[in-house]
mmCIF file of the C-alpha atoms, coordinates in Angstrom:
data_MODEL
# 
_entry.id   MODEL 
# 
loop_
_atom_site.group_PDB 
_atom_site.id 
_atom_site.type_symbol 
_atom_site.label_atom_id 
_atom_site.label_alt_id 
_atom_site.label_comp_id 
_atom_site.label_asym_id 
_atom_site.label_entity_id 
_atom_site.label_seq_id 
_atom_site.pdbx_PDB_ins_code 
_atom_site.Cartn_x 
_atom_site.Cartn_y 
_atom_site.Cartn_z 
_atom_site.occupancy 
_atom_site.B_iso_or_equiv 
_atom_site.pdbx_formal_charge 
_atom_site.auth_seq_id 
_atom_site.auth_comp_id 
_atom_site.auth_asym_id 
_atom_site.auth_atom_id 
_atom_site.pdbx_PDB_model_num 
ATOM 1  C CA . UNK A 1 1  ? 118.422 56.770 78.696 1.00 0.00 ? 1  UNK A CA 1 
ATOM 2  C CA . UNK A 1 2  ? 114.797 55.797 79.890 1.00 0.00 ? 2  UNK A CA 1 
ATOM 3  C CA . UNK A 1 3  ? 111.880 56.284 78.115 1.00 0.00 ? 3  UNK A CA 1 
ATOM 4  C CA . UNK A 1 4  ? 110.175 59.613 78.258 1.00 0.00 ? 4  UNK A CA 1 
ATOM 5  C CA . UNK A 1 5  ? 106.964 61.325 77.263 1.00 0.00 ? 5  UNK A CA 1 
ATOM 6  C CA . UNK A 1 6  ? 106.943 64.874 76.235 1.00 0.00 ? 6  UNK A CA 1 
ATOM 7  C CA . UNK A 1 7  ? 103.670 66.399 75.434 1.00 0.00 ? 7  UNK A CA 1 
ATOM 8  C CA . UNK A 1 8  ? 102.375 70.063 74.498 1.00 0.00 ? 8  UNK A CA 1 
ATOM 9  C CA . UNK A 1 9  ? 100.992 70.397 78.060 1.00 0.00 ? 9  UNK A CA 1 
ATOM 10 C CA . UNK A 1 10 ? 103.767 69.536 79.696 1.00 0.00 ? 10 UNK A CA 1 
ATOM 11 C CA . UNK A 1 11 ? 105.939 72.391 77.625 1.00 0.00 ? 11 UNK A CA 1 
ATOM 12 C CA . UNK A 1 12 ? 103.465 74.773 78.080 1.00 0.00 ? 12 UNK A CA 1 
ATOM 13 C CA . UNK A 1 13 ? 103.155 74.008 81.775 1.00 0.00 ? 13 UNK A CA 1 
ATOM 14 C CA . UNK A 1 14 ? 106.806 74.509 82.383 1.00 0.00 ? 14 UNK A CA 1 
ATOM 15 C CA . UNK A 1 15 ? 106.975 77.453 80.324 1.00 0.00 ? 15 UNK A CA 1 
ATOM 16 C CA . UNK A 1 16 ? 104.185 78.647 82.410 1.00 0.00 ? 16 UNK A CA 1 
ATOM 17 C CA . UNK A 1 17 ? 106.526 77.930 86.043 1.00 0.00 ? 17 UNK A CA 1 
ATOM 18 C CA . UNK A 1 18 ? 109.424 79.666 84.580 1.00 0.00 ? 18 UNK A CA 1 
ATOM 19 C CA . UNK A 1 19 ? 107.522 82.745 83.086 1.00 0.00 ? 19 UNK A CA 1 
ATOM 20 C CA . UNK A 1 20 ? 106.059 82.959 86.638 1.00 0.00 ? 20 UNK A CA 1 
ATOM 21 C CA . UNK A 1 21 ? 109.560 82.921 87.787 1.00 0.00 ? 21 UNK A CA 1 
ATOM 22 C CA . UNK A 1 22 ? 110.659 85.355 85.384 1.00 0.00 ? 22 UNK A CA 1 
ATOM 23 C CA . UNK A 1 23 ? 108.067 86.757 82.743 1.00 0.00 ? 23 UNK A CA 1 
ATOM 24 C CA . UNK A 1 24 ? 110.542 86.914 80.651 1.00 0.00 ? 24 UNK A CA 1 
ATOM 25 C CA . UNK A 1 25 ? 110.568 83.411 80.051 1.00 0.00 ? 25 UNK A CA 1 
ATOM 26 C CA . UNK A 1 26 ? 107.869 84.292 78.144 1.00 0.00 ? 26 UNK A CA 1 
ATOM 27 C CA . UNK A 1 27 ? 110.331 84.445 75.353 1.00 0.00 ? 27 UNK A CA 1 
ATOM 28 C CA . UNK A 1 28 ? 111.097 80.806 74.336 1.00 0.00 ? 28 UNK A CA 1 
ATOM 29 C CA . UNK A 1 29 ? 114.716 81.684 73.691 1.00 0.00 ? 29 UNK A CA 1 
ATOM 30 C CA . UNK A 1 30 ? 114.758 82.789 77.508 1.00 0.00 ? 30 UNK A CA 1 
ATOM 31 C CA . UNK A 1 31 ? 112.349 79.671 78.397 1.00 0.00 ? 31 UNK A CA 1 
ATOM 32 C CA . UNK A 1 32 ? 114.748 77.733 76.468 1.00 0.00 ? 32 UNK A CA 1 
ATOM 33 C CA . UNK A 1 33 ? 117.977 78.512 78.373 1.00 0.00 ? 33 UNK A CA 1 
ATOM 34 C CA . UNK A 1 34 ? 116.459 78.206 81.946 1.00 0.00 ? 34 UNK A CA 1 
ATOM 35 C CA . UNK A 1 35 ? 115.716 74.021 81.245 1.00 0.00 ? 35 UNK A CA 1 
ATOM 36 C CA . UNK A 1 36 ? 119.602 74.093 80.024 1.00 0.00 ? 36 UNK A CA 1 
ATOM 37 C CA . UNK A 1 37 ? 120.630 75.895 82.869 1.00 0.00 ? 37 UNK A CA 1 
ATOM 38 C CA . UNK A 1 38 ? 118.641 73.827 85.084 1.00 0.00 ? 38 UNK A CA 1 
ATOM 39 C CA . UNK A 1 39 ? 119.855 70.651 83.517 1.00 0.00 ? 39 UNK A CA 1 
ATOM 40 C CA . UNK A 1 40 ? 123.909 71.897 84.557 1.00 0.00 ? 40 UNK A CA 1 
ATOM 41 C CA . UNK A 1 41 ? 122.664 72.983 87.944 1.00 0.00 ? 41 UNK A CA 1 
ATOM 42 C CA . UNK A 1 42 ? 120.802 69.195 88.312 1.00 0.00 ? 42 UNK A CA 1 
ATOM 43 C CA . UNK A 1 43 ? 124.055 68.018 87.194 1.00 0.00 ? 43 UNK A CA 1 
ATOM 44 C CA . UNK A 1 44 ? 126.071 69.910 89.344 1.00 0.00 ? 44 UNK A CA 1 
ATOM 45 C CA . UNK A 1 45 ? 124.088 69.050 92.627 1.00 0.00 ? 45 UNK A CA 1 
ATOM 46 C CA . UNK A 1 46 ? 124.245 64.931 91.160 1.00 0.00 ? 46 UNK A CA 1 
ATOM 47 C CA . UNK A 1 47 ? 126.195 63.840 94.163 1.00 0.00 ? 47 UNK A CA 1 
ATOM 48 C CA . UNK A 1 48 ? 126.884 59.990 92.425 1.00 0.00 ? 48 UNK A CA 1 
ATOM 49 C CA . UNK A 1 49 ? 128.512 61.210 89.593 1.00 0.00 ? 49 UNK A CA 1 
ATOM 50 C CA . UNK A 1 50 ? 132.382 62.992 89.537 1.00 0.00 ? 50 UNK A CA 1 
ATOM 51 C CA . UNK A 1 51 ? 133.171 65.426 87.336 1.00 0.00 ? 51 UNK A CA 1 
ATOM 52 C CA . UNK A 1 52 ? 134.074 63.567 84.367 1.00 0.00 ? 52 UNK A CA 1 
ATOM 53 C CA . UNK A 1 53 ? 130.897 61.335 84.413 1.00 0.00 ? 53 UNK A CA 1 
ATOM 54 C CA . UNK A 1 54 ? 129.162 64.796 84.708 1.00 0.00 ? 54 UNK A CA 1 
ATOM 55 C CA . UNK A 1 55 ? 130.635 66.019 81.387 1.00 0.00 ? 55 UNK A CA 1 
ATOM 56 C CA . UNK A 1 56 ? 129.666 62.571 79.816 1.00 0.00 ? 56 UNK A CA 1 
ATOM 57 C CA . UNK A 1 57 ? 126.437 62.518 80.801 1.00 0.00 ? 57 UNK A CA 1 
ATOM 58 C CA . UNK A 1 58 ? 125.904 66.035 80.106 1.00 0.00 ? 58 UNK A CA 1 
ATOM 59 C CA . UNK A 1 59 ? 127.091 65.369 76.169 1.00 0.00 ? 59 UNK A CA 1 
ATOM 60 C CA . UNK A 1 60 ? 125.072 62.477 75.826 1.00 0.00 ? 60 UNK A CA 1 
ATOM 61 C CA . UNK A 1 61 ? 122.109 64.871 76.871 1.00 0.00 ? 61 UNK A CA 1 
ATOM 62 C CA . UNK A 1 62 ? 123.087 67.638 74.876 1.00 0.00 ? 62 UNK A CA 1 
ATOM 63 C CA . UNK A 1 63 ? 123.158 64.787 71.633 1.00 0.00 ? 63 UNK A CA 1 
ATOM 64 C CA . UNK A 1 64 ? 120.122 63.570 73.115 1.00 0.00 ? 64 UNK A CA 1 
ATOM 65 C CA . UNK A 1 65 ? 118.530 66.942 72.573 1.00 0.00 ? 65 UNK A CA 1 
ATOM 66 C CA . UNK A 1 66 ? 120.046 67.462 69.484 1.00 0.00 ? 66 UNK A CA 1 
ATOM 67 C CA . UNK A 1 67 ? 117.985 64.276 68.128 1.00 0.00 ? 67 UNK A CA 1 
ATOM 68 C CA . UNK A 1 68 ? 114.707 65.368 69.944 1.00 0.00 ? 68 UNK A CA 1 
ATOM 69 C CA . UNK A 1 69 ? 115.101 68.603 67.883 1.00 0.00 ? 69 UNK A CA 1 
ATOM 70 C CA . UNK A 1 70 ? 116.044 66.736 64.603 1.00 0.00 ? 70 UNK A CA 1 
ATOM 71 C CA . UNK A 1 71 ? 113.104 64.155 64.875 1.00 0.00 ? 71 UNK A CA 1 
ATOM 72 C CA . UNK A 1 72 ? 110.621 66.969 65.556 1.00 0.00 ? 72 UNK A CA 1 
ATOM 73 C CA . UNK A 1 73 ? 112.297 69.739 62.694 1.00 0.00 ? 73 UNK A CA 1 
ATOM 74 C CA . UNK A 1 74 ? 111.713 66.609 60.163 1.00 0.00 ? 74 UNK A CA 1 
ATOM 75 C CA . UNK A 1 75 ? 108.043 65.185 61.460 1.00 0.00 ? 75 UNK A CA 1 
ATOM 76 C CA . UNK A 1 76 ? 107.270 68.910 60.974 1.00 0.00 ? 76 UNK A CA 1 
ATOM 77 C CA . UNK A 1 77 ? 108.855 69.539 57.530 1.00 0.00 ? 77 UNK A CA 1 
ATOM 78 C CA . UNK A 1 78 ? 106.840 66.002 56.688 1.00 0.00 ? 78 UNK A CA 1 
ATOM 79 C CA . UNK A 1 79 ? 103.308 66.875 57.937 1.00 0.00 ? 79 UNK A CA 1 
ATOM 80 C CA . UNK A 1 80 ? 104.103 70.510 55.655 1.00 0.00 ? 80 UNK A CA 1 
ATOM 81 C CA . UNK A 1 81 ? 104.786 68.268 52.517 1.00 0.00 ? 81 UNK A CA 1 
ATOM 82 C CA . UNK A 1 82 ? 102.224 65.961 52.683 1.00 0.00 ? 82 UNK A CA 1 
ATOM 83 C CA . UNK A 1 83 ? 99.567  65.812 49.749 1.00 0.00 ? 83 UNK A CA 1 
ATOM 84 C CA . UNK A 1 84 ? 96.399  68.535 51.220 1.00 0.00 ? 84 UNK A CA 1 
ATOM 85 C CA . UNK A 1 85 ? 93.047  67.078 50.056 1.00 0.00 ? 85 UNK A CA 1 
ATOM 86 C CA . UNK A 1 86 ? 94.058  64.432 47.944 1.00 0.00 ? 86 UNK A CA 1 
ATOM 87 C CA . UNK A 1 87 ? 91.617  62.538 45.966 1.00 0.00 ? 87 UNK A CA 1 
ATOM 88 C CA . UNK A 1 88 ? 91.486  59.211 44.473 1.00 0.00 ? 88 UNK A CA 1 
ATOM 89 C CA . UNK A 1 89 ? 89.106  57.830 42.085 1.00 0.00 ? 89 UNK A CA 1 
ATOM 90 C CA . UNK A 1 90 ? 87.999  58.487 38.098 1.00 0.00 ? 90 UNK A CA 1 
ATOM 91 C CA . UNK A 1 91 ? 87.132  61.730 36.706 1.00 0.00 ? 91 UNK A CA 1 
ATOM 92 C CA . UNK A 1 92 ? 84.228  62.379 34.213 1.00 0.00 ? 92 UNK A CA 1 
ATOM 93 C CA . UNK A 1 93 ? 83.282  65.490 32.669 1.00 0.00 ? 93 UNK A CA 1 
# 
């Protein structure tokens, strides 16, 4: 897969396209299964590929996905457990 750069703005600008769309999108559930059914419908329209390479491709994305969600879950879960206002040095009454 190439390299890729997500960013807040770009999720909240296509959030924003689909909720104009539908305002319904709104909902990131909804939001959420436009891109996947805009990812079959790319798929479906990729003239290069048959059928079969289709379904490939279209696992590898959905694994793909999978570890953008994992990655993000756990650099979440890691900035919520880190130390808050942690001090070093020697204490004297």
């Amino acid at each position: 897969m190439s390299s890729i750069q997500l960013s807040e703005d770009l999720l909240i600008d296509i959030q924003k396209t689909l909720t104009k769309h539908d305002p319904k999108a709104q909902d990131l559930g909804v939001a959420v299964q436009y891109t996947s059914a805009i990812t079959g419908l790319l798929l479906a329209n990729f003239k290069t590929y048959d059928t079969n390479q289709k379904k490939e491709l279209l696992q590898k994305l959905s694994e793909f996905s999978a570890n953008v969600m994992l990655d993000n879950i756990n650099e979440e879960q890691n900035l919520q457990n880190s130390p808050k206002d942690e001090a070093l040095g020697i204490w004297r009454p």
